[in-house]
N, C-alpha and C positions, 0 to 999 in steps of 0.2 A: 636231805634235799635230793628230787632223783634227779639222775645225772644225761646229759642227751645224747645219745648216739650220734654218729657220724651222720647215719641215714633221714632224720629224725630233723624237717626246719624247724630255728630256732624263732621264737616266739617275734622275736624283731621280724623276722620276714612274713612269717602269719600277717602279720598288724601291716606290713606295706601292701600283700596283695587283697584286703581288703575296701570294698568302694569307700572312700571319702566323700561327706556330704556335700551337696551342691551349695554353691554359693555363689548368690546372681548379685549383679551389680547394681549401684542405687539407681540407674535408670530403668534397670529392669522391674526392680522392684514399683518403682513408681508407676511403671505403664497398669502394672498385674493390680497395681490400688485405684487406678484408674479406671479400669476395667471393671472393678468391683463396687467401684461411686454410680458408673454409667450404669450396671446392672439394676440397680437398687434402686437407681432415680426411675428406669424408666418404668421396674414393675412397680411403683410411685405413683408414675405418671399416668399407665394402662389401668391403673385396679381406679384410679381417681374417675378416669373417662367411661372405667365401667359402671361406677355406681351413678354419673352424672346423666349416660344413657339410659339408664334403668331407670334413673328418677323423671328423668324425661319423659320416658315412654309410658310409665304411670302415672302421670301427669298428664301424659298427653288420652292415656287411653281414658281416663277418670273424665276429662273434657268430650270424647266424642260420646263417652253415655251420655251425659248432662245435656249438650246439644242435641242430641237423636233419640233423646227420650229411651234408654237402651235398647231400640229394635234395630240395631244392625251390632254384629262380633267387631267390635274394634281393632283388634289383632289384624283382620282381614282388610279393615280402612285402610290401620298404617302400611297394611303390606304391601298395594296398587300403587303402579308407576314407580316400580322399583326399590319402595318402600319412603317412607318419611319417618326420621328422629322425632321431632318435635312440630306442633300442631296449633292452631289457633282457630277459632271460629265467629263468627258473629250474634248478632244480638238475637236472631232467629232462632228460635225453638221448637222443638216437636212436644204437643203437648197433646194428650192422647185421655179423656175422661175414663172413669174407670166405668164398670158396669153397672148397670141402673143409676146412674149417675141424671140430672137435669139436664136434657140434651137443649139447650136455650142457645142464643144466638153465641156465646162466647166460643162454641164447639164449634162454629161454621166454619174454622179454617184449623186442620191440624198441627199446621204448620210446617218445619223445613228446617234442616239444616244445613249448613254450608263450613266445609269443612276446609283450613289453608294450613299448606306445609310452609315451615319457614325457614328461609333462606341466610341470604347475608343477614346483619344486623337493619334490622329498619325495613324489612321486606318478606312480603309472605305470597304464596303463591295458590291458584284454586287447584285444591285436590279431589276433593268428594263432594257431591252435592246429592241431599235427601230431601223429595219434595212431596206429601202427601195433600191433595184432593179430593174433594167429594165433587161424584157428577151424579146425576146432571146438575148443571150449573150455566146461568146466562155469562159468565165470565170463565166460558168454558178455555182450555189451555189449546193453541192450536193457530195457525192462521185461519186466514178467510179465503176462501175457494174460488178463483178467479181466473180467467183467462186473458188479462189485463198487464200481467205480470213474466218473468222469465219462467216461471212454474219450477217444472222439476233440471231446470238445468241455470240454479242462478247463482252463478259462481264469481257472486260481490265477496271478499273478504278470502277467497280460497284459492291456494297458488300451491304449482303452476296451471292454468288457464289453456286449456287444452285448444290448438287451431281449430282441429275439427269441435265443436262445441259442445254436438250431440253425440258424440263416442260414445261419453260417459254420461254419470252424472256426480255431482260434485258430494253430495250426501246419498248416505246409503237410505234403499229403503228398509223400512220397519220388517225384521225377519220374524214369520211365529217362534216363540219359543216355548220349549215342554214339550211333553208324550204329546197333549192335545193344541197345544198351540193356545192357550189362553194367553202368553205374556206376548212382549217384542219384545226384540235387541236392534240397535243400531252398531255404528260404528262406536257410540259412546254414550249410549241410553239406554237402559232397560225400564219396562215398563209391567206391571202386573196389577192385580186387581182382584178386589175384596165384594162380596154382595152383601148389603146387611137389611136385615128386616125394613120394610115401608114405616116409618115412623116412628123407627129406634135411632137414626141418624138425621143430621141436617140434609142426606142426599142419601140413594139407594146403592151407590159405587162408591167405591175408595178407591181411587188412582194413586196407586204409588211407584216415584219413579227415582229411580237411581243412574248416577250420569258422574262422568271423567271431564275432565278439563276439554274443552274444545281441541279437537287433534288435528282440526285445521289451522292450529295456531301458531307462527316459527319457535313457540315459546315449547310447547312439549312434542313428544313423540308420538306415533301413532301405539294406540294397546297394545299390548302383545295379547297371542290367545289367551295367556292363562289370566290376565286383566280382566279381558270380557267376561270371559266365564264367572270370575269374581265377583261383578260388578252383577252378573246376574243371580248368583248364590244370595248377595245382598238383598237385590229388590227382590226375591223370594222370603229371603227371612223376615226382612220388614214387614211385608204383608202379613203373611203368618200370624208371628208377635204382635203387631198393629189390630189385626182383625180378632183374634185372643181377646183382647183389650175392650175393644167395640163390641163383640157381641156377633161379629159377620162373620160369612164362611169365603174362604183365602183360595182366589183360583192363581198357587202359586205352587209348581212341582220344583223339583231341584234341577240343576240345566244337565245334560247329557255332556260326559265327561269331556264332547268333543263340539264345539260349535266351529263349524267353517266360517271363513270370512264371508261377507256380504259381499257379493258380487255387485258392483257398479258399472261395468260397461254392458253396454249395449250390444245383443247381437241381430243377426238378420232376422227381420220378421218368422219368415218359415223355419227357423229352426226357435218361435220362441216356447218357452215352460211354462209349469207352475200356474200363476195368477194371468199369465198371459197365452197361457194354451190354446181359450177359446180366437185367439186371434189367428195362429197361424190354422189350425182349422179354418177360418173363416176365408183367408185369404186364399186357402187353397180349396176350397170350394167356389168361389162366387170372385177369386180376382183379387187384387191389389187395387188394382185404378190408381184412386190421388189419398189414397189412403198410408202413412207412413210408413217407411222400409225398415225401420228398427224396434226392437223392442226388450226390454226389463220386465221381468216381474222376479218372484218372491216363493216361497215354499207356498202351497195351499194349504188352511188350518179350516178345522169346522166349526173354531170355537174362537178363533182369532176376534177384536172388536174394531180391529180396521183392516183392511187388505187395499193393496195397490198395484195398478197395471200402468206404467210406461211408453210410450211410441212416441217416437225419435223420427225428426225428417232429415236424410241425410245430405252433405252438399250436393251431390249428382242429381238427387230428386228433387234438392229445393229449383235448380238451374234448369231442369223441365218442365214445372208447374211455373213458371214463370216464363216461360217462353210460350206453352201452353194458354196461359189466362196472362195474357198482358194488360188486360187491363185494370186485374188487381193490383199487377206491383208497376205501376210506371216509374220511369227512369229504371230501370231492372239493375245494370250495373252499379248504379250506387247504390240501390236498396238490396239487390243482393247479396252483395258485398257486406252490410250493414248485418242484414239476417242471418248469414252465417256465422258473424262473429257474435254480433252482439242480442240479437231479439230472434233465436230460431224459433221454429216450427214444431208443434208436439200435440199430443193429445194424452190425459191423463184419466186414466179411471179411477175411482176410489170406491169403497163402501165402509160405511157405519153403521155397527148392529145395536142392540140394547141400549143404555142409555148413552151413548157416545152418539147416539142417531138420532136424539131430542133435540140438541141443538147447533147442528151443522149449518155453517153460514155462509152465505155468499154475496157477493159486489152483484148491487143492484142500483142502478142511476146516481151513481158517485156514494151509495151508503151500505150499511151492511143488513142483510136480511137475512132471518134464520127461517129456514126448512122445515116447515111442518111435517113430522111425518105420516104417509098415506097421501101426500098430496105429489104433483108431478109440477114442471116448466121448465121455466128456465129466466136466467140472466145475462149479466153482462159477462160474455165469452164461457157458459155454465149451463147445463141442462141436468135436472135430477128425476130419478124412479125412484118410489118407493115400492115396499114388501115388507111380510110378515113370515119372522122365520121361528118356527116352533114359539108362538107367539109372543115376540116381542118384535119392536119395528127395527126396519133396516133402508137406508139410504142410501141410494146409487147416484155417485155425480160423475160426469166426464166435462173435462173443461179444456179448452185452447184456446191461441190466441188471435187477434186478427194481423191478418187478412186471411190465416189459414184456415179459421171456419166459413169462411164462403166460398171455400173452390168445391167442395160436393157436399151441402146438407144432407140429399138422400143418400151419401154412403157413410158419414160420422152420424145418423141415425140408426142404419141396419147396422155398423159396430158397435152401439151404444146397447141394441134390444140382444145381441147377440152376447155380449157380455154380461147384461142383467139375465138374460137365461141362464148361461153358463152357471154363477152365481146360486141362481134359485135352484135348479138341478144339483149342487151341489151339496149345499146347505140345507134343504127341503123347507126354501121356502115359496112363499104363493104371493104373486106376482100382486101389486094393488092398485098403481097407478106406473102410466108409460109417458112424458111430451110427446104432443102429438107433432105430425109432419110443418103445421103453422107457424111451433115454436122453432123448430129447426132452422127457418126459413127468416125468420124474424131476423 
């Protein structure tokens, strides 16, 4: 056995400067099995919530085919207003004939979907809504054109409710959208549109329209951009696929990767744009008078199938037409009063091209009457021009309310021929019918 030198530790002290194993105590131990319960449950608990979102989510996408007839990417539904889990819809269908198909009356509505996120238990909310139409149609989709009415500034149901009334307006108008401006966008609508052969369809338009929960509502938020632009990727695709399906050709581009908000206030006449250019033009050749100090319009499109021009009377202007023409507003301080809050002062332009322009309607002796096109008058607080623009027709309405159309007929008629110019110089169309000085007067 060898023998250990002096120099040389003995094996005993090796073995004491050696670490010794740890050893935790049983509460220690307890926490660290604790710890490894908590672990295990909750990747448990996560892998459980992801297979139940997953099943959700193809469930939910498998429902908006089924409802929408697959013309719009589901992924894209679920994705708007921040996204929704789970989904439900109603009885409504999109239900699209195939080609050569019996176009008999059952095809006269393609139907619609309406798509709801769901919420707590027992509650669902409106998410998407997909609505296609064929125009022309006597049950065309739209109001009636009146100057009867608060018109472009009727802020029933939308808060907060601005003092000044006519600042703004409470709904955006209809923006072109696309290279050529065939669609619109709102604050929460897109609109685009299909043409299909004369007697391949129940009607010669396919209006398809794609729309967000009401975002005047305290229940949701206003879009965010990448929403709209969603919302218009949508009513493009629908079209498309939709018109695919029919047989029609889809005036439907992809939206530009940036849409600006819709401007809603109103600015000074002389500095107005767009669909309302010919005005400050006008006013700055030939005067203002009792003609309105504010005004709205819209991008200009040469392909758009509606356009709209705005003018706003403001409180200062309304407090000098009334002291001017007193005998239109007696009692001035209470009707003034009244007017600026509640019934202001405006005038509104609109046109309708191709078949959007067959049956535009208006308030005539308490009832409604549609607009032939090629024909001119007028109604109750409404006067229309027609025109032919690279031949198909086109409808020109200006409407306001009373007592504001009786303080100058001949200057809301030379605004009215000055904007139907505008218009026809724009679009190359030929002017057909104008109301005469009579109807104004009326």
């Amino acid at each position: 056995m060898p023998s250990t030198t002096a120099d040389e530790p003995s094996v005993d002290a090796v073995d004491a400067q050696l670490p010794r194993p740890h050893r935790w105590s049983p509460w220690r131990r307890f926490l660290v099995l604790l710890a490894c319960a908590v672990l295990v449950a909750g990747a448990g608990f996560w892998g459980w919530r992801l297979y139940v979102d997953h099943r959700d989510r193809e469930a939910s996408r498998a429902a908006i085919d089924k409802a929408c007839g697959g013309l719009v990417d589901a992924d894209r539904v679920l994705g708007l207003h921040g996204g929704a889990k789970r989904i439900t819809f109603d009885k409504g269908r999109v239900r699209l004939p195939p080609r050569g198909a019996d176009r008999s009356t059952r095809w006269d509505e393609p139907g619609y979907c309406h798509i709801y996120r769901v919420g707590r238990p027992g509650t669902s909310y409106f998410h998407f809504d997909l609505d296609l139409d064929w125009e022309p149609t006597h049950e065309v989709t739209g109001g009636v054109i009146s100057g009867q009415e608060d018109g472009p500034f009727d802020w029933l149901g939308v808060e907060p409710r601005p003092r000044d009334i006519t600042s703004r307006v409470p709904h955006a108008l209809p923006q072109p959208l696309g290279k050529h401006g065939a669609g619109s966008l709102t604050d929460d609508e897109a609109v685009m549109y299909a043409s299909c052969p004369r007697g391949s369809a129940p009607g010669t338009t396919l209006k398809v329209t794609a729309s967000l929960p009401n975002v005047h509502s305290d229940r949701y938020e206003k879009p965010a951009p990448h929403d709209r632009r969603a919302l218009a990727g949508l009513a493009a695709q629908a079209t498309r696929r939709a018109a695919h399906e029919l047989g029609c050709r889809a005036h439907a581009a992809n939206p530009p990767r940036r849409i600006p908000a819709a401007s809603m206030r109103l600015r000074a006449a002389e500095d107005a744009r767009g669909t309302c250019d010919w005005y400050a033009s006008l006013i700055r050749d030939k005067g203002r008078g009792t003609l309105p100090d504010r005004a709205l319009g819209t991008r200009t499109s040469k392909r758009s199938w509606q356009e709209s021009c705005v003018l706003g009377v403001s409180p200062s202007q309304a407090a000098q037409l009334s002291q001017r023409f007193p005998r239109l507003t007696e009692h001035v301080d209470v009707e003034l009063d009244y007017t600026l809050r509640l019934a202001p002062w405006w005038m509104r332009f609109d046109s309708f091209f191709g078949d959007r322009a067959r049956y535009v309607r208006v308030q005539h002796d308490g009832d409604e009457k549609f607009i032939a096109p090629g024909s001119a008058g007028a109604a109750d607080g409404a006067w229309w021009a027609s025109s032919t623009c690279h031949g198909h027709p086109a409808v020109h309405v200006v409407s306001m309310p009373h007592p504001y159309n009786e303080f100058a007929p001949t200057r809301e008629r030379a605004a009215f021929h000055a904007y139907v110019t505008d218009i026809a110089h724009r679009r190359g169309c030929t002017l057909d019918a104008f109301p005469s000085k009579a109807d104004f007067r009326d």
